[in-house]
BALONU-271496 format. One record per residue (C-alpha): residue number from 1; z, y, x. Coordinates in nm, 3 decimals. Each point is the difference from the previous one (the first is absolute). Example, Ala and Ser with C-alpha at 12.3 -4.5 7.8 and 13.67 -1.06 7.14 Angstrom:
2
+------+---------+---------+---------+
| zaza |       z |       y |       x |
+------+---------+---------+---------+
|    1 |   0.780 |  -0.450 |   1.230 |
|    2 |  -0.066 |   0.344 |   0.137 |
+------+---------+---------+---------+
This chain:
378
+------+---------+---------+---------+
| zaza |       z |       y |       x |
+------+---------+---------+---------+
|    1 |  -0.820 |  -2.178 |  23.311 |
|    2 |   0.331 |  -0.210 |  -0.081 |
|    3 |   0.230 |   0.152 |  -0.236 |
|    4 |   0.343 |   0.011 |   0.059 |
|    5 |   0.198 |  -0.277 |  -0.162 |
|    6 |   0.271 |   0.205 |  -0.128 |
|    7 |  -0.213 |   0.217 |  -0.198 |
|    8 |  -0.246 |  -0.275 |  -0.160 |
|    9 |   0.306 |  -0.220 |  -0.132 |
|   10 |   0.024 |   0.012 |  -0.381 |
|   11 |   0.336 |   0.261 |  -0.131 |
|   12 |   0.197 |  -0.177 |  -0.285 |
|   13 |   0.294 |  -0.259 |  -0.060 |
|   14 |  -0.012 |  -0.371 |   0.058 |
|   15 |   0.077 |  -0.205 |  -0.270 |
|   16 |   0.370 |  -0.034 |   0.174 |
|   17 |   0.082 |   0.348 |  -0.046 |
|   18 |  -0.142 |   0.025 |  -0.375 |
|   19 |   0.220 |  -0.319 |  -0.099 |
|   20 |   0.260 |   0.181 |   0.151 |
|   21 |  -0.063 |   0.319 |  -0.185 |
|   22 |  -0.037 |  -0.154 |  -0.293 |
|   23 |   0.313 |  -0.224 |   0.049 |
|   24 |   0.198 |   0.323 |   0.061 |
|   25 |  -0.129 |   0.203 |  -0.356 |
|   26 |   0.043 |  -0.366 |  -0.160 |
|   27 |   0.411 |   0.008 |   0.098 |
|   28 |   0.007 |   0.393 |  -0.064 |
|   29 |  -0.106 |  -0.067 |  -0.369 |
|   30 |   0.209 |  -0.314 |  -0.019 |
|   31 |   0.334 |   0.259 |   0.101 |
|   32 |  -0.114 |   0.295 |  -0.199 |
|   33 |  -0.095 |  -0.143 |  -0.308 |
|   34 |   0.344 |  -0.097 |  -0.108 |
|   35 |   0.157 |   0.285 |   0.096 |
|   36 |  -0.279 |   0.205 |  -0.207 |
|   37 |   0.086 |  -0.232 |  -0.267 |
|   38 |   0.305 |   0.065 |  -0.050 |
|   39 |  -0.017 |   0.368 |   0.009 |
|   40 |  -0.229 |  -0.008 |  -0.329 |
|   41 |   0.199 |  -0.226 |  -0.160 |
|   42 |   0.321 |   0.213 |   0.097 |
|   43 |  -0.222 |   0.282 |  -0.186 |
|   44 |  -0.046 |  -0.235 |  -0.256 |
|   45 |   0.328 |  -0.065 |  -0.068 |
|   46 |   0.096 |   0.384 |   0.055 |
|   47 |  -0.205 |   0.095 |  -0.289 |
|   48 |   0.147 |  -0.304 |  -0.275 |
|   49 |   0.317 |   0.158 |   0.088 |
|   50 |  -0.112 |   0.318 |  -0.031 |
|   51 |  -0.172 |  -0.149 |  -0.379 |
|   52 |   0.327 |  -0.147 |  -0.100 |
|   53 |   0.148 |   0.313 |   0.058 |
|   54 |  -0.171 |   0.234 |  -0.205 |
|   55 |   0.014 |  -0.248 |  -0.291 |
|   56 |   0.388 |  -0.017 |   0.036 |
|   57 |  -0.031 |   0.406 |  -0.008 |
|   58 |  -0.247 |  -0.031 |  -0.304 |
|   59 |   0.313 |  -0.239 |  -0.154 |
|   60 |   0.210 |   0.239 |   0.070 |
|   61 |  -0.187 |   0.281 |  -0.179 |
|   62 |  -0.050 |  -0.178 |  -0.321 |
|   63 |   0.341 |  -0.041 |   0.024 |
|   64 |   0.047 |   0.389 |  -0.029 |
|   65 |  -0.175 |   0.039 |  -0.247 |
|   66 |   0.085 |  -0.294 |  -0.245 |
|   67 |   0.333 |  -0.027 |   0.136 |
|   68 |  -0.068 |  -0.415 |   0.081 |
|   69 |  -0.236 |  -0.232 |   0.204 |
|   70 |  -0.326 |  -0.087 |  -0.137 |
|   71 |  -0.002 |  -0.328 |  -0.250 |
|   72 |  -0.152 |  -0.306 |   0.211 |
|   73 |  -0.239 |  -0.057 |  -0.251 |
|   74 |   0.022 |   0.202 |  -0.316 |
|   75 |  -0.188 |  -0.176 |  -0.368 |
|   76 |   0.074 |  -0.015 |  -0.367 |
|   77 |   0.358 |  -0.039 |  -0.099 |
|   78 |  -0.099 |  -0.214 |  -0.279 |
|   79 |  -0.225 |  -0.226 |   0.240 |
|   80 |   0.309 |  -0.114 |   0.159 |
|   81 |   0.252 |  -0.238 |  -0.161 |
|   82 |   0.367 |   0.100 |   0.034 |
|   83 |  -0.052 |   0.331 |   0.209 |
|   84 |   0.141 |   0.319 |  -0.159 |
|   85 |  -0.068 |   0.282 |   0.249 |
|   86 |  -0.226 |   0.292 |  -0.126 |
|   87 |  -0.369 |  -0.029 |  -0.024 |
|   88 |  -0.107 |   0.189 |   0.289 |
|   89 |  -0.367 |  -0.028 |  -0.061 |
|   90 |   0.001 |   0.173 |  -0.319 |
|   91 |  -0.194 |  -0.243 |  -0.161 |
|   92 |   0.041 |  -0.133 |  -0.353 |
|   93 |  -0.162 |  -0.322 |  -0.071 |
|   94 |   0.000 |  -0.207 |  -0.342 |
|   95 |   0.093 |  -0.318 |  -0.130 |
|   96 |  -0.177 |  -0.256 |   0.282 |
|   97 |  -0.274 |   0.248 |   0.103 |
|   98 |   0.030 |   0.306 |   0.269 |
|   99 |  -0.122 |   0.377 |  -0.074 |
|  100 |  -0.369 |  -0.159 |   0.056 |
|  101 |   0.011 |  -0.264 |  -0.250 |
|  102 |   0.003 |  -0.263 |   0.233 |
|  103 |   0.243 |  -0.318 |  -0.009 |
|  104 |   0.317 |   0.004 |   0.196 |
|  105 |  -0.060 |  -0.274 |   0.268 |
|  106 |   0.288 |  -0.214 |   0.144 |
|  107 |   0.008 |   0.160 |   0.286 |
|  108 |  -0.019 |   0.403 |   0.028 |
|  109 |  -0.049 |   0.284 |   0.187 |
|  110 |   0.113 |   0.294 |   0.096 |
|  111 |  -0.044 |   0.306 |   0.164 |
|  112 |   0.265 |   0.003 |   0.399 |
|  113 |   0.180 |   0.193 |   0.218 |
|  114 |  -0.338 |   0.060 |   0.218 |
|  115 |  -0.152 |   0.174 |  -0.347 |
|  116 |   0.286 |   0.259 |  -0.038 |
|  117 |   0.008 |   0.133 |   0.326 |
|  118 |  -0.318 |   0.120 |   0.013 |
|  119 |   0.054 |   0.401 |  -0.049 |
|  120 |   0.233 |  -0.045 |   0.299 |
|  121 |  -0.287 |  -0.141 |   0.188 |
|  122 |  -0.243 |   0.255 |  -0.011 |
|  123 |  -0.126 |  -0.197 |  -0.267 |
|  124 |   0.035 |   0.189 |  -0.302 |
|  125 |  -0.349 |  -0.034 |  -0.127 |
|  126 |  -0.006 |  -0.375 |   0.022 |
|  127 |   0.309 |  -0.015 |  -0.153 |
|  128 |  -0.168 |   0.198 |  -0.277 |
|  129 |  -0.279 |  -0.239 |  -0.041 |
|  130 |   0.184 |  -0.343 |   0.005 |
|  131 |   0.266 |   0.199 |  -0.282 |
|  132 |   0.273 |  -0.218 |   0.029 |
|  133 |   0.058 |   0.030 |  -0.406 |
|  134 |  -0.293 |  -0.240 |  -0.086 |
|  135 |  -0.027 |  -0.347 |   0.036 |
|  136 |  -0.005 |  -0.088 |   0.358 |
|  137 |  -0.197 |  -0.334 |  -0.048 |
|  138 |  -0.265 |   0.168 |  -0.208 |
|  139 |  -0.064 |   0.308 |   0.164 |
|  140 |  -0.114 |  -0.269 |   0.350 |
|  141 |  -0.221 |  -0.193 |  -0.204 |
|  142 |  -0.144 |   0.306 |  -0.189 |
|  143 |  -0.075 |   0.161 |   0.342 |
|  144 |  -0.125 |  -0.285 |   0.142 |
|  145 |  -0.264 |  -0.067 |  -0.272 |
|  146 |  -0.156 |   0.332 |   0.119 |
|  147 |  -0.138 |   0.014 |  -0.324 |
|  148 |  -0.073 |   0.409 |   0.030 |
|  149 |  -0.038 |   0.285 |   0.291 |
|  150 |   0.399 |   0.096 |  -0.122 |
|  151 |   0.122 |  -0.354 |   0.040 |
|  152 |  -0.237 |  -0.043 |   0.355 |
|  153 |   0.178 |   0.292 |   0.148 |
|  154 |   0.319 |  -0.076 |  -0.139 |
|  155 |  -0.054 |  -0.356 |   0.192 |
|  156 |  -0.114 |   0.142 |   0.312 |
|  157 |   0.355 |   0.203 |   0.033 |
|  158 |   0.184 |  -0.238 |  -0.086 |
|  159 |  -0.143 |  -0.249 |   0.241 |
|  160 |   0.034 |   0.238 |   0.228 |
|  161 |   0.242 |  -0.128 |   0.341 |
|  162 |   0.360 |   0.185 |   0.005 |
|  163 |   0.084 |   0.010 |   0.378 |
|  164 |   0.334 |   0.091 |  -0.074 |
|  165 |   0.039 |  -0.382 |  -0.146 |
|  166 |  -0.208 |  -0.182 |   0.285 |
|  167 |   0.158 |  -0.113 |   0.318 |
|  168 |  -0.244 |   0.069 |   0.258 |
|  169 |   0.145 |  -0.341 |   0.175 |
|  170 |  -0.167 |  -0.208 |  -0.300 |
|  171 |  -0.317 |  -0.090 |   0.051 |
|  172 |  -0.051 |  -0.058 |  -0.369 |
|  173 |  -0.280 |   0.134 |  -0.263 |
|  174 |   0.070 |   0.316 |  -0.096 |
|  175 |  -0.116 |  -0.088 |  -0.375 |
|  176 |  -0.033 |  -0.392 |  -0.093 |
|  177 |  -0.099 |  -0.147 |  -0.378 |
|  178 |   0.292 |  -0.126 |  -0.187 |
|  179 |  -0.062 |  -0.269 |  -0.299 |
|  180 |   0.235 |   0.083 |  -0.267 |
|  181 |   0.347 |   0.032 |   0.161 |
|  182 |   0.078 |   0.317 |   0.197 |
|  183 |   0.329 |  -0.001 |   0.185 |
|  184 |   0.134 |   0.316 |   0.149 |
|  185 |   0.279 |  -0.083 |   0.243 |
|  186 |   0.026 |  -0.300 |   0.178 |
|  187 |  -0.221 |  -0.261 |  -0.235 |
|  188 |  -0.381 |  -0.069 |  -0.020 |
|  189 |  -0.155 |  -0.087 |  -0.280 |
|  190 |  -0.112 |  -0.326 |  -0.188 |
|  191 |  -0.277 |  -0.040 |  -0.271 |
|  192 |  -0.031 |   0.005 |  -0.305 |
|  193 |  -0.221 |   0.033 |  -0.315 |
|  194 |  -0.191 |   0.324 |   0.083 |
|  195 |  -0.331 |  -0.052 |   0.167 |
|  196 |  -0.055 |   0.284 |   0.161 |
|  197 |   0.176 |   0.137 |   0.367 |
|  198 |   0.146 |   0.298 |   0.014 |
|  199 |  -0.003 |   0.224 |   0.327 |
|  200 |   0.332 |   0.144 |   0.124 |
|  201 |   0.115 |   0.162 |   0.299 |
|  202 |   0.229 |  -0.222 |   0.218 |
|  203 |   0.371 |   0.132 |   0.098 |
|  204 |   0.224 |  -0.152 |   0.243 |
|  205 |   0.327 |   0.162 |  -0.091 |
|  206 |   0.182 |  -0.209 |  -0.267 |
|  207 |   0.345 |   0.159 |  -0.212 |
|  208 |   0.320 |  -0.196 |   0.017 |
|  209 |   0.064 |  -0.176 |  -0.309 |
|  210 |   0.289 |  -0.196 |   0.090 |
|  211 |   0.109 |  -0.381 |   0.134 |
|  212 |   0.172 |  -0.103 |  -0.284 |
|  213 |   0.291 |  -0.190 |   0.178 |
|  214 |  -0.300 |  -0.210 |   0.188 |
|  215 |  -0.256 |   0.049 |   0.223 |
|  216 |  -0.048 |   0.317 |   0.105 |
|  217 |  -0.382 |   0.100 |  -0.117 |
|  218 |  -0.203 |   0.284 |  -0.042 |
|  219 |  -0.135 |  -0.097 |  -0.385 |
|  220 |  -0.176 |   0.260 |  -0.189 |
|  221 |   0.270 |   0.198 |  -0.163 |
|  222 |  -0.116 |  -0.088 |  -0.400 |
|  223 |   0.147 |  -0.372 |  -0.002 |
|  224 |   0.330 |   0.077 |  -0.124 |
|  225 |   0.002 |  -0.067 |  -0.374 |
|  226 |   0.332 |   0.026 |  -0.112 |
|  227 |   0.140 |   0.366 |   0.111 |
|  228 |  -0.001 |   0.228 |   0.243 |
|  229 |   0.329 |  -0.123 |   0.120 |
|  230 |  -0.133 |  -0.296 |   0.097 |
|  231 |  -0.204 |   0.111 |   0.326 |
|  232 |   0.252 |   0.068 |   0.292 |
|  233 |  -0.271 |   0.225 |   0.128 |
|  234 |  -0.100 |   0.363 |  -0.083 |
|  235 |  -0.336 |  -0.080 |  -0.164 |
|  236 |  -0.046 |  -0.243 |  -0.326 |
|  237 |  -0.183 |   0.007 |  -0.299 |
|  238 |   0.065 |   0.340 |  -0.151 |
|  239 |   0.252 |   0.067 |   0.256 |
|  240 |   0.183 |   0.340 |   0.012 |
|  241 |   0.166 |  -0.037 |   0.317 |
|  242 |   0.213 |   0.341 |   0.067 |
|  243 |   0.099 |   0.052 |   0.398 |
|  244 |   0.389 |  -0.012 |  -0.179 |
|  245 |  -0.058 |  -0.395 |  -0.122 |
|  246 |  -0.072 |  -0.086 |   0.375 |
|  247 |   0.378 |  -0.052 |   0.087 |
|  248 |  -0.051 |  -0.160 |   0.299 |
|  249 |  -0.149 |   0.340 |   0.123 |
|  250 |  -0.324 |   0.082 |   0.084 |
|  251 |  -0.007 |  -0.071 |   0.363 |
|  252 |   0.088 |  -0.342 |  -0.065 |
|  253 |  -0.265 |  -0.077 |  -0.288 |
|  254 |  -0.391 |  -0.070 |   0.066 |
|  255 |  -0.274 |   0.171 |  -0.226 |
|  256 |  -0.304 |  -0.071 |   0.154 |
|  257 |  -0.141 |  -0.321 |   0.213 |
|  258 |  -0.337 |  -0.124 |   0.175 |
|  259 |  -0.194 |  -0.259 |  -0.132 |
|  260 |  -0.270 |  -0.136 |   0.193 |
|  261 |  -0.301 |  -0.065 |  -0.219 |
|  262 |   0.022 |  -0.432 |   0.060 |
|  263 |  -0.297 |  -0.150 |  -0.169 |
|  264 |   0.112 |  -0.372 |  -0.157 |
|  265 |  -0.257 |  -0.164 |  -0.206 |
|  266 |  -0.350 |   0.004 |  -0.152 |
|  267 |  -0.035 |   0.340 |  -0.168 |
|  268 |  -0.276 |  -0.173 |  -0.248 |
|  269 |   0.217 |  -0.265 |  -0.152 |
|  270 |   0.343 |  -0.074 |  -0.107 |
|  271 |   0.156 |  -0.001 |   0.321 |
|  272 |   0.204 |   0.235 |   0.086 |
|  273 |  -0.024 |   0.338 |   0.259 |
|  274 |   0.338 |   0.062 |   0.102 |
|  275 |   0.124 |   0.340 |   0.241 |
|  276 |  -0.270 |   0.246 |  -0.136 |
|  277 |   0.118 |   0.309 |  -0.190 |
|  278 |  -0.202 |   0.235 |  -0.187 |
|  279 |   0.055 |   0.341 |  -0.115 |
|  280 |   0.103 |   0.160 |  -0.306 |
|  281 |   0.036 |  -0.322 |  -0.257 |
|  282 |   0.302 |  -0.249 |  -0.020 |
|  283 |   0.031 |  -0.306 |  -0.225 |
|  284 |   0.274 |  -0.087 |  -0.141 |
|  285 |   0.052 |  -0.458 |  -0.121 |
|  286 |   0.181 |  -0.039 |  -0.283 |
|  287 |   0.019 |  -0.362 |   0.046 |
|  288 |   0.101 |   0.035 |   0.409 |
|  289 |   0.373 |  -0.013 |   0.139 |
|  290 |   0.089 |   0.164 |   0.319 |
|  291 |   0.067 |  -0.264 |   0.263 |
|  292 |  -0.172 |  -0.249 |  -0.159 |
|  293 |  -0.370 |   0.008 |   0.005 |
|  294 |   0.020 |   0.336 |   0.232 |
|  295 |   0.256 |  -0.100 |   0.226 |
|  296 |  -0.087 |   0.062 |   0.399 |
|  297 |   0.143 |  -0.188 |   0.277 |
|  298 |   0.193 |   0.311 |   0.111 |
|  299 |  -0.062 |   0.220 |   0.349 |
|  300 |  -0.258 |   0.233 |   0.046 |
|  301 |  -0.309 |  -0.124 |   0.144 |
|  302 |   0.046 |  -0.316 |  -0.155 |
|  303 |  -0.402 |  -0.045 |  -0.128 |
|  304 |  -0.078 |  -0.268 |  -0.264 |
|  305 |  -0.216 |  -0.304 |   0.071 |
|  306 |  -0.032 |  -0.088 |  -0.357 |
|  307 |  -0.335 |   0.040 |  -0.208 |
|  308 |   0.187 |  -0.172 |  -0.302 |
|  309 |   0.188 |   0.176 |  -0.340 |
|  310 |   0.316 |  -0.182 |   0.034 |
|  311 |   0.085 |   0.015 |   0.354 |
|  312 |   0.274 |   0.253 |   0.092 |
|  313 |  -0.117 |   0.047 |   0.379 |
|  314 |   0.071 |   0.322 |   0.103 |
|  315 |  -0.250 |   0.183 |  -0.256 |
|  316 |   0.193 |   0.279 |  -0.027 |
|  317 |   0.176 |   0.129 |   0.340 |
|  318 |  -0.016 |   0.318 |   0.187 |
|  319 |  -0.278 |  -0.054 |   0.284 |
|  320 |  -0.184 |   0.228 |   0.184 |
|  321 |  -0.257 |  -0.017 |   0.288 |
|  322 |   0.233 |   0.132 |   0.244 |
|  323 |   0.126 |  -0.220 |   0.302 |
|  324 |   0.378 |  -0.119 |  -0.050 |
|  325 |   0.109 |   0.190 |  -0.362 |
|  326 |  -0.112 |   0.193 |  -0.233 |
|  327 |   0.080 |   0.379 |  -0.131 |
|  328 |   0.165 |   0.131 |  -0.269 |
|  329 |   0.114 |   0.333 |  -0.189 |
|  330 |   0.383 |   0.023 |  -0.089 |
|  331 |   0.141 |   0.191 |  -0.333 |
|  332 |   0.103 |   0.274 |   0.251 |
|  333 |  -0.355 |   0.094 |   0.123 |
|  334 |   0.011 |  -0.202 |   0.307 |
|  335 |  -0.241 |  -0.253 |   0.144 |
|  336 |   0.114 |  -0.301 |   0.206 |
|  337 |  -0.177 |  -0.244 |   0.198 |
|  338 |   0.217 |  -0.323 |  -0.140 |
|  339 |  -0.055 |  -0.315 |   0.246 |
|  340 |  -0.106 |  -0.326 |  -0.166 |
|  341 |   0.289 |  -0.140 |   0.149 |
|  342 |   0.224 |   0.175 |  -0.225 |
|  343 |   0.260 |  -0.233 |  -0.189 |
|  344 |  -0.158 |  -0.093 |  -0.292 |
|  345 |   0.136 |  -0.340 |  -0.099 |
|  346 |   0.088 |  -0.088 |  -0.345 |
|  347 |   0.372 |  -0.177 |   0.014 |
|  348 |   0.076 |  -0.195 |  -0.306 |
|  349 |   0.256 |   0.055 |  -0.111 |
|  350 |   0.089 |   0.348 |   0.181 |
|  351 |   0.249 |   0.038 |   0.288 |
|  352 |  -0.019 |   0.329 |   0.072 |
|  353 |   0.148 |   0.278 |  -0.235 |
|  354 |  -0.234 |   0.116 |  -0.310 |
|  355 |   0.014 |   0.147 |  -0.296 |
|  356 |  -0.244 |  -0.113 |  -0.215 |
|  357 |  -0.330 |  -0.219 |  -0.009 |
|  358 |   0.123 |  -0.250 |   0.335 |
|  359 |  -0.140 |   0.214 |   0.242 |
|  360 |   0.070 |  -0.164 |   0.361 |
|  361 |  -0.223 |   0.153 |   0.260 |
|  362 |  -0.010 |   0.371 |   0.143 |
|  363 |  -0.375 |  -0.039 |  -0.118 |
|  364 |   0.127 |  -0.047 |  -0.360 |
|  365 |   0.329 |   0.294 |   0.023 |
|  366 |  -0.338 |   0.215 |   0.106 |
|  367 |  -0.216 |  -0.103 |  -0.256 |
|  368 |   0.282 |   0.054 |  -0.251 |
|  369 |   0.142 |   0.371 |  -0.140 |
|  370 |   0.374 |  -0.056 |  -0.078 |
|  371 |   0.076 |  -0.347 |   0.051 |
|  372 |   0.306 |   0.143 |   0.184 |
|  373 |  -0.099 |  -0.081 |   0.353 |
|  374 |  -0.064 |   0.300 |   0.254 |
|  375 |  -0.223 |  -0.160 |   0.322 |
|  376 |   0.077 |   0.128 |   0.307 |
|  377 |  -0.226 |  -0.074 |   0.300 |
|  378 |  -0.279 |  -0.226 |  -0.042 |
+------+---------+---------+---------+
């Protein structure tokens, strides 16, 4: 008996019809994948707006209560040649050695801004464990020794990633070693004579110190060494910024800025990593001089390509992961998206109208708290 044809003939595609089936998903994913993309990083973004806001609101709370700004970076009066604020840290150290009985170094630290707004954080037990009135420098390596169960847990809280700090955009380490040196807003670190890494959570929100009638830059805010005068912005070394001394008004004044964790260097020698921040400790150079050493090369997103001490190549801008700008908190509470094309040239000397320092660019009048210039739109 013959079977019928039709029925005998084997059910399934030819290789045709699977290349184009396959061809078809290939250009589906090709369209969608963008578009899904850009939706997580538009969530992304969302929520490091949504960060930057509720530490301009934590800002803002301090400032009820101490009736001023958080200091940049807050250490020993007597540390610091030719600054006269108060001691804020309430410590009391003698002759050339701290509260510990160790040697002042050349180069100190300090406990920042990031420290002192921890109760308005939800972080009032951390802030209880770092206590900001010991020495900051100390108190890492002591935890990090891990010497005891105290110290261990101590360490393991510490260490412990703040989301409120992270932009979900960066793709950095959440904690990293540091060797030495641990810059808080805008700076890496470089090393030095201790042997031993410490681990600190990273942060990619940096304080305005100032520009200094230069480049515009995002430096930690503990490298002014002569007064508190002499950084245009509202965070310094023992700063005690009141919303009254920002005369420019707040709308018109940055706070807060990204900055993208930019790896530049070998981490294991004397070269130098440049764009990482790191919470909770600030250093502050008595030898260093604003626009020298730590000068940028202005604009945000402007990334260094230098692995070397001396160079001045953009170490120190505002940068961020996002596409085209990056974000920032004002004095008033607000958070703008600020493009990198933003006017940020340094005219020397000045041909616009300032007040004080040779500020030039809207970038600079921003970055600045009563150098007389009001920005409109930008």
């Amino acid at each position: 008996m013959q079977l019928n044809p039709s029925i005998s003939r084997r059910i399934g595609f030819t290789l045709i019809e699977l290349l184009v089936v396959i061809a078809i998903i290939a250009i589906l994913i090709a369209l969608l994948l963008p578009a899904v993309q850009q939706a997580r990083e538009a969530a992304r973004r969302s929520q490091c707006k949504n960060n930057l806001k509720q530490l301009a609101l934590a800002m803002h709370n301090y400032h009820d209560n101490f009736n001023t700004f958080p200091p940049g970076v807050c250490m020993k009066e007597s540390r610091v040649a030719g600054v006269s604020q108060a001691n804020l840290c309430n410590t009391t150290p003698s002759g050339n050695l701290d509260q510990f009985g160790a040697t002042i170094w050349n180069d100190w630290t300090g406990w920042t801004w990031n420290a002192f707004l921890l109760p308005y954080l939800e972080q009032a037990n951390l802030y209880k464990t770092i206590d900001v009135s010991t020495n900051s420098e100390q108190f890492v390596y002591s935890i990090n020794n891990q010497s005891d169960a105290t110290e261990a847990a101590k360490y393991a809280e510490v260490t412990t990633p703040i989301s409120v700090y992270r932009c979900p955009s960066d793709p950095s380490p959440d904690i990293f070693p540091f060797v030495w040196f641990l810059g808080l807003t805008g700076n890496g670190q470089w090393t030095g004579s201790h042997s031993s890494a410490v681990q600190m959570p990273t942060t990619n929100y940096v304080a305005v110190h100032s520009n200094q009638g230069g480049v515009p830059t995002s430096n930690w805010p503990c490298n002014s060494k002569d007064s508190a005068e002499s950084h245009s912005g509202i965070f310094g070394l023992n700063s005690r910024t009141r919303i009254r001394d920002i005369t420019d008004g707040t709308s018109n004044t940055l706070l807060l800025g990204e900055r993208a964790f930019d790896w530049r260097g070998n981490p294991n020698d004397s070269d130098q990593q440049w764009g990482s921040a790191c919470l909770f400790i600030g250093r502050y150079n008595a030898n260093s001089v604003m626009n020298s050493v730590w000068a940028g090369s202005g604009g945000i997103n402007t990334f260094s390509t230098s692995t070397t001490w001396s160079s001045n190549a953009g170490k120190i801008n505002f940068t961020s992961m996002h596409v085209g700008g990056a974000q920032f908190a004002f004095a008033d509470g607000s958070v703008h998206f600020l493009s990198e094309n933003i006017d940020s040239s340094v005219q020397t000397p000045a041909t616009s109208p300032v007040a004080i320092n040779g500020e030039s660019s809207t970038l600079e009048y921003l970055l600045s708290k009563s150098d007389g210039n009001v920005v409109g739109e930008f």
